[in-house]
N, C-alpha and C positions, 0 to 999 in steps of 0.2 A: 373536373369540378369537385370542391370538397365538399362535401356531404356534413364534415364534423370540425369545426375546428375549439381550440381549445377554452374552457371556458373561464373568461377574467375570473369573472366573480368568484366562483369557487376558488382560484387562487389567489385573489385577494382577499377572502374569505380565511381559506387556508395561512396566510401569513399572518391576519390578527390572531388568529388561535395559535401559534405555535409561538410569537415575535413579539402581540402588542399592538399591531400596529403594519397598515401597510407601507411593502418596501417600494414599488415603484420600478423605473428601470435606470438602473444603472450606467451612465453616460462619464462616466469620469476617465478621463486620459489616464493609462497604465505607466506607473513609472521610466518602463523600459517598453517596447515595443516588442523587442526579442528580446530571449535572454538565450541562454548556453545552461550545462546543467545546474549552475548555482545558483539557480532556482528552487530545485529543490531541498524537501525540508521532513523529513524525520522522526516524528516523534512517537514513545511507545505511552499508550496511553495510559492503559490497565494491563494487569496481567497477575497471574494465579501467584499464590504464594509458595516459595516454592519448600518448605518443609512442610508445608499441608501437602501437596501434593505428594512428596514421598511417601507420608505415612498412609493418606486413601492410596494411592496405588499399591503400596506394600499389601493393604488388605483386602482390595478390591482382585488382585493377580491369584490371590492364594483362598478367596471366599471358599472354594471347591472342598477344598480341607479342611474347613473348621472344626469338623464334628469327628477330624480325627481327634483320639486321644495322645497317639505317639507323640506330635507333633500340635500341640497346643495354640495355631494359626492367631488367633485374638490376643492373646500374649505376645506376639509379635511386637504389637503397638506398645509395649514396655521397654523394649529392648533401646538399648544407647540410641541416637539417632543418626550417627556413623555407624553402624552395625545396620539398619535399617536402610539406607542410604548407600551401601554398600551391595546388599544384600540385592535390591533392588535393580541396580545398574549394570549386575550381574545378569539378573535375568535377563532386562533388555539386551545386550550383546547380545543373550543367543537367538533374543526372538520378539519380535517387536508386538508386543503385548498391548491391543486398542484399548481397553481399557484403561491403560496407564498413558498411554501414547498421546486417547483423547481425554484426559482427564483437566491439561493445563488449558487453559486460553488465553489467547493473546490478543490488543487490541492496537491499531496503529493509528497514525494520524499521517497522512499523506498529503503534502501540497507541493504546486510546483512544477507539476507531473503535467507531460504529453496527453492530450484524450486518445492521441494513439496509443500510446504505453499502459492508459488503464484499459483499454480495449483488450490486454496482454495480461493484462491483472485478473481481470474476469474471467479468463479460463480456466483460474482454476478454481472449479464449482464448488468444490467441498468447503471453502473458505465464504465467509459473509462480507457484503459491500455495502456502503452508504456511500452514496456520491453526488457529487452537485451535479443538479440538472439544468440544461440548457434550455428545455422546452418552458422552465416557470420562472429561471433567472438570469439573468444579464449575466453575457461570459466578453464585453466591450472593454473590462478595464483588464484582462487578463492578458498577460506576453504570450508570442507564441514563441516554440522553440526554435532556434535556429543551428542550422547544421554545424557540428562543436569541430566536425574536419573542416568546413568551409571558412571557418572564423581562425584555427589552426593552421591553414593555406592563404589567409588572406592576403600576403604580401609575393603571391604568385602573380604570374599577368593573365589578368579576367576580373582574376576572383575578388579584388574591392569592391568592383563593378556588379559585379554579382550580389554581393551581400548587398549593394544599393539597393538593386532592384529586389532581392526577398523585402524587405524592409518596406518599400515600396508596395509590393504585392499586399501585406499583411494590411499594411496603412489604407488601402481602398478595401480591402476588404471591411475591414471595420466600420470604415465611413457607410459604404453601403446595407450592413447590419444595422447600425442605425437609421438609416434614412427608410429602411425596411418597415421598422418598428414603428417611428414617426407618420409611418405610411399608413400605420394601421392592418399591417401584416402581422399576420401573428406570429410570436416569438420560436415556435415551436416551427416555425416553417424557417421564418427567417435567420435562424441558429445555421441553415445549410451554408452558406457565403462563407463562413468561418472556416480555416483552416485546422485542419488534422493534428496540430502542432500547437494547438491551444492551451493553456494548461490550464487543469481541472485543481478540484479536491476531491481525496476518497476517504475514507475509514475501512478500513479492512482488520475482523475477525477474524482470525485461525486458531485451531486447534495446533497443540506440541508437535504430532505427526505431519499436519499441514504443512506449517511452517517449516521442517526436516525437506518433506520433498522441494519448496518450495523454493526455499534455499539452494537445496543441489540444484534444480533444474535452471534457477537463471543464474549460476554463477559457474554453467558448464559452457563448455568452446562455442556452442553457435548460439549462447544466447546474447541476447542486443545489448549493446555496450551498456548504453544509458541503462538498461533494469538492470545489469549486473552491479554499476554502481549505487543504485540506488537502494538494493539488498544490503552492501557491504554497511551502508547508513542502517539499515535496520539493525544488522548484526553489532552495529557500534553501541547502539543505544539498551540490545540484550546485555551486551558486555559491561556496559555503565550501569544499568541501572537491574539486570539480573543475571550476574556473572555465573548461576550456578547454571541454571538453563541455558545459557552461552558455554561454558564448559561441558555438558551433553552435546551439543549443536554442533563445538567444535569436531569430538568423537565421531559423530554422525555424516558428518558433509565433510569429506578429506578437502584439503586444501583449503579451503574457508578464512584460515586468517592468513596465507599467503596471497591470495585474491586482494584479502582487505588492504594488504603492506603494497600489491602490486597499484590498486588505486589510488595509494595516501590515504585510508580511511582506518584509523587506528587507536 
């Protein structure tokens, strides 16, 4: 027996203050039913500047010394900004300095994605998330992902047949989320029918060092195809839109733009 279930009003409440206006539940047939990874989508949203960051890190790594005399620390910030920017990059090689490490932040825009895949997202704690939630909104018009080897073997014997019935599977599933809803089941309940393979939105925070690890760890041999591409997307858009932080990054995570050329993501 539930004891608590979720309360409309507060989130209809909740949507006029944040929106305007209440959203309702969302019933609109999704373009695709399934997709494959060309769903996903990319985008960096904010991020540190990155000669402010050299110059605070330069003086943030070396505070300890200021009050030397030999060594004039606050003068520093004078010096060319290639001389400083040098200096700097140096140290990291030999030691990876939190301070300077956590100094950048970076912010992404995620869509497209598995709720399995961000399930894989969220572990790593040190990094911040915003995500759509199932429990206050309709996740009815969203594809779910379908198996990109299964759609790549389609033309074996089974496997047409097969992707019928995925497609089939998802398509009751959905019917029954709504007819949940319509039921007057609450959405927080009725979210379970949905498949794993749903795709969400997320926003994810990381700090310079974050992003380092984060980068090695899914673009190493057992991590899951689909994150590994979807990293290569992120590293595309540090490259476009802050080459210098992409040049660190590359130095950091070996193989990195060979990963990228080995997915087409360049």
């Amino acid at each position: 027996m539930a004891n608590k279930e979720a309360n409309t009003k507060y989130i209809v409440d909740e949507e006029i203050e944040f929106l305007g206006a209440p959203v309702g539940h969302n019933f609109e047939e999704p373009e695709n039913q399934v997709e494959g990874y060309e769903s996903i989508n990319v985008e960096l949203l904010s991020s540190s500047n990155y000669r402010d960051w050299v110059k605070a890190s330069m003086y943030a790594s070396l505070v300890t010394w200021d009050t030397t005399p030999q060594i004039p620390v606050t003068k520093l910030g004078n010096e060319l900004f290639e001389k400083q920017e040098q200096m700097l990059m140096s140290m990291l090689e030999q030691r990876p300095i939190s301070v300077a490490l956590e100094g950048a932040v970076f912010t992404f825009k995620l869509t497209g994605i598995p709720r399995s895949m961000t399930h894989q997202i969220v572990r790593h704690r040190q990094m911040s998330f915003g995500q759509q939630s199932y429990r206050v909104s309709s996740c009815y018009s969203d594809p779910v992902r379908i198996p990109v080897t299964l759609l790549e073997k389609k033309n074996e014997d089974g496997n047409q047949e097969l992707i019928e019935d995925y497609i089939s599977a998802v398509m009751h599933s959905r019917k029954v989320y709504k007819e949940l809803i319509e039921a007057g089941i609450p959405m927080e309940q009725a979210r379970n029918i949905m498949p794993m393979g749903t795709c969400t939105k997320i926003a994810v925070t990381m700090r310079l060092r974050d992003m380092v690890d984060y980068f090695k760890g899914r673009t190493s041999d057992i991590a899951q195809d689909e994150h590994t591409y979807m990293v290569c997307l992120m590293a595309k858009e540090m490259k476009d839109k802050q080459p210098e932080f992409f040049n660190f990054l590359k130095v950091k995570c070996k193989g990195l733009e060979e990963t990228m050329k080995r997915y087409n993501v360049e």
